[in-house]
N, C-alpha and C positions, 0 to 999 in steps of 0.2 A: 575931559573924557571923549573919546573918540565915536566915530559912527558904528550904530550896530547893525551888524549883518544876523542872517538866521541860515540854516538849513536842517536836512533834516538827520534825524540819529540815527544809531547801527552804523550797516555795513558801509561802506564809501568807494567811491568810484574816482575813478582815475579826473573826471572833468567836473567833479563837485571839490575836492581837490586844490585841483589849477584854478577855477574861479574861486576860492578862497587866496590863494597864494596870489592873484593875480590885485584883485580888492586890497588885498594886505601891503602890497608891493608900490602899487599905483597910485591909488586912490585914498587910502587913509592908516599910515602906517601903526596910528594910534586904534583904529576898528576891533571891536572886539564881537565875540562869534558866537551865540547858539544853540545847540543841535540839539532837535525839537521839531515835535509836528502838533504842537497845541495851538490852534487856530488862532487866542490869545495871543498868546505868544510871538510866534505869528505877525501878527495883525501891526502890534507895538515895533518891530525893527524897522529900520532906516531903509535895508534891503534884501530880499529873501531869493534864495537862488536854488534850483533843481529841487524844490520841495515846495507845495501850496495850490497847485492848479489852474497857476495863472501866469498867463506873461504877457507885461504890462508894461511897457517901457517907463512912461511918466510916474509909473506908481512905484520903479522901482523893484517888478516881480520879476522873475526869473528861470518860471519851468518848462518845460519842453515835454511833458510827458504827455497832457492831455492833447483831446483829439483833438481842441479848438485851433495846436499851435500845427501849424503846414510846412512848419519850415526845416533845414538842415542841420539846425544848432543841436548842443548840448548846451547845459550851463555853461563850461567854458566859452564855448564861441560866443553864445548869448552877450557875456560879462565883459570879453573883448571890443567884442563890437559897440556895447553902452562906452565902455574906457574910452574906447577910439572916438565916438561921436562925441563926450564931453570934453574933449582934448587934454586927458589924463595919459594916453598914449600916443603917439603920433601914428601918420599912417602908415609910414615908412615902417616904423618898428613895429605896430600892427602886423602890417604886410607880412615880415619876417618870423613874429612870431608865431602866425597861420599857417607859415609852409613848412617852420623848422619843428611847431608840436600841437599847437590847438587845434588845425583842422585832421591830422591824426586823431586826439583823441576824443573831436566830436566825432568820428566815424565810427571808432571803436563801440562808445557807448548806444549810439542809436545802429548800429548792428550793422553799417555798411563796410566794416572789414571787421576781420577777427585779428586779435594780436595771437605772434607766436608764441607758444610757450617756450617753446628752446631758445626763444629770443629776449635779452631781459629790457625788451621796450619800457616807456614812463608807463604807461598802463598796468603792464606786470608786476613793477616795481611798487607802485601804489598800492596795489591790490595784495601783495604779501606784507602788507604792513597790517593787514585784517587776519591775520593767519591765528595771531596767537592770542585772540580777545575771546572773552565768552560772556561780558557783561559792559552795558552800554561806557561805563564809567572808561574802561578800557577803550573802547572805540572810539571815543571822544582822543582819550592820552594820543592814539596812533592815529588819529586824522591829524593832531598837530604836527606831530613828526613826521608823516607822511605830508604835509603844509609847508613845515621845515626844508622836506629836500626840495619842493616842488619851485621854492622861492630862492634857493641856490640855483637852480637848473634855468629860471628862469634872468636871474643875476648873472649867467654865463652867456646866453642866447641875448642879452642887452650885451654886456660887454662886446660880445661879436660881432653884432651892428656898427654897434661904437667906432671899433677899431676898422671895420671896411669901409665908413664912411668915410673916417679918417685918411687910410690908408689909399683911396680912391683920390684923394685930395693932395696927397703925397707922391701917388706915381704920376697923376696927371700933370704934376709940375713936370717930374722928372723929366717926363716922355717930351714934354714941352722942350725941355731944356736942350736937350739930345738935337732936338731939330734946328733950336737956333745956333747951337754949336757945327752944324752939319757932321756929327758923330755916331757910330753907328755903336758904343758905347752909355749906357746909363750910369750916373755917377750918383749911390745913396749915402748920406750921410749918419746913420744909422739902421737897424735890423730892424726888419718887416716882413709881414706877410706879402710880398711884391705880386705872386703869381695870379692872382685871381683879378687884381683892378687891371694888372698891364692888358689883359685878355680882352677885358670885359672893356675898356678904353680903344679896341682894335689893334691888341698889340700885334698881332697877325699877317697885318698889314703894313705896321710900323718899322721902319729902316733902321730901327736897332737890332743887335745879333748879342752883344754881351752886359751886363750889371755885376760892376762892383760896387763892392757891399760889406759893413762890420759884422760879424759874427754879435750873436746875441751876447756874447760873454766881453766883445768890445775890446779882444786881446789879440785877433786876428782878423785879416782879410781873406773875402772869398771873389773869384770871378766866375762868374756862371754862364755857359754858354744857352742862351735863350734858347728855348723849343719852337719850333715855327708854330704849332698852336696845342690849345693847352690839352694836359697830360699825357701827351707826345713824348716818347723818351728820346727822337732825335734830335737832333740841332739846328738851329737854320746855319750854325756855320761851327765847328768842332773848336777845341783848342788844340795847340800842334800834335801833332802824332808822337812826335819827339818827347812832348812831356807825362804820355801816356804812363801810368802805375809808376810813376817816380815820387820818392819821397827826400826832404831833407836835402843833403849836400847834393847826392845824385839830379837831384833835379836843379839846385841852384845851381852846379855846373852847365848843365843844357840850357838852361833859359839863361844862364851869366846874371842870374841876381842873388846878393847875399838875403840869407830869410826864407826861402822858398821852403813850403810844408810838404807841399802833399797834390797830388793829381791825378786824379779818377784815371782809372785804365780807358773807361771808357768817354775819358776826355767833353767831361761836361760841365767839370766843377774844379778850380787850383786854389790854393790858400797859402798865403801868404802871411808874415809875421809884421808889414804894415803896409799905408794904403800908398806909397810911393811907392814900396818893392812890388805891388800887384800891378801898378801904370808902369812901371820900370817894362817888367816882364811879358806885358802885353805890346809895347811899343819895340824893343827891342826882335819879337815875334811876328813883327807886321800885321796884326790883330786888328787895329783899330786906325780910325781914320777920324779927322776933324781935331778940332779942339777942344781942349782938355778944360777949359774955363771958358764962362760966358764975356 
């Protein structure tokens, strides 16, 4: 049997919520839950969060409401921060998931922003899962579900880390690579989110101008002409003018490579039907310089 948590019943809030979803995710996937404000009750859980009048780290309390607590938290943040300090989170993903939702919706809740309505923020969303209850038994059913998305949302925002940590460790070769080559070409060996580590690595700065790259589907190749910094829609260097809004034959005539798909008019992106027809096509174009292998 798993550890028990408490909070309290009725209505629910966007950060009693996510520090369930967060407990449930992290820390004990077996945890079961609650919702109660019988002091008793209470008293017997393993850990009690946004409900009891105390916050108490060693005891495992977790309210923000009274006036002893000074601080910025909500539950959520509260429950984060315990996760992060018993290394159930890391601080890395911590970090991210403070910027990407928790410290949002500790704000929400202790009233230093309001959420939009016209906007269907996690707050929003949580809170129209209250819409159609009129008796605790019901509150209870749509705090789980509303727990339910909150643990997908939060299974997306890890995956996201995941893959940038990743993908930070995958262009960082790249970028490497490029330079021992002396080429001003990046060569991926599968599809990625490239734009955000190359940046964040100085790509800015970095003597590359193009990346070729598999299409996510792994049927085609794309060359991309780098933006000098990011969400820039210029280039630091075009593809030919000549391959401008050509598709198909038409452009495998001008570039002289058989396979040739497709090229943006506005000459920032060509696709090609493999990764030789795409090195074909850039070299024949005077594109790139250096070597093509380390």
């Amino acid at each position: 049997m798993g550890l028990r948590g408490a909070t309290h019943y009725g209505t629910f809030h966007a950060d009693d919520v996510l520090a369930w979803a967060m407990l449930s995710l992290f820390w004990d996937p077996a945890a079961t839950l609650v919702r109660t404000r019988d002091p008793g009750v209470l008293a017997e859980a393993d850990i009690v969060f946004d409900v009891g009048g105390v916050f108490d780290v060693g005891a495992r309390r977790f309210d923000h409401h009274q006036q002893a607590y000074g601080g910025s938290r909500s539950s959520a943040g509260m429950i984060l921060d315990w996760l992060e300090a018993g290394g159930d989170v890391d601080e890395s993903l911590a970090s991210n998931l403070r910027a990407s939702l928790v410290d949002y919706v500790d704000d929400v809740d202790t009233g230093r922003r309001q959420p939009e309505r016209s906007v269907p923020c996690f707050a929003v969303l949580v809170d129209a899962h209250n819409k159609r209850c009129e008796t605790l038994a019901e509150f209870d059913e749509a705090f789980h579900r509303a727990a339910d998305m909150a643990r997908d949302v939060l299974r997306g925002l890890v995956a996201e880390h995941e893959a940038r940590r990743r993908n930070r460790r995958w262009m960082s070769a790249a970028m490497a690579d490029a330079v021992e080559r002396g080429s001003n070409l990046i060569l991926l060996s599968h599809w990625f989110d490239w734009k955000p580590p190359y940046y964040d690595l100085g790509g800015r700065e970095h003597p590359t101008e193009f990346v070729l790259q598999p299409d996510l589907n792994g049927e085609t190749w794309r060359t991309v002409a780098i933006p000098p910094e990011r969400g820039s829609f210029d280039k630091k260097r075009p593809l030919p003018e000549a391959w401008a809004g050509l598709v198909d034959e038409e452009l495998a005539e001008v570039c002289g490579v058989p396979g040739a798909k497709f090229c943006h008019k506005n000459r920032f992106i060509a696709v090609f039907d493999s990764r030789s027809g795409a090195l074909e096509a850039l070299q024949r174009g005077g594109l790139i310089r250096g070597r093509l292998s380390s």
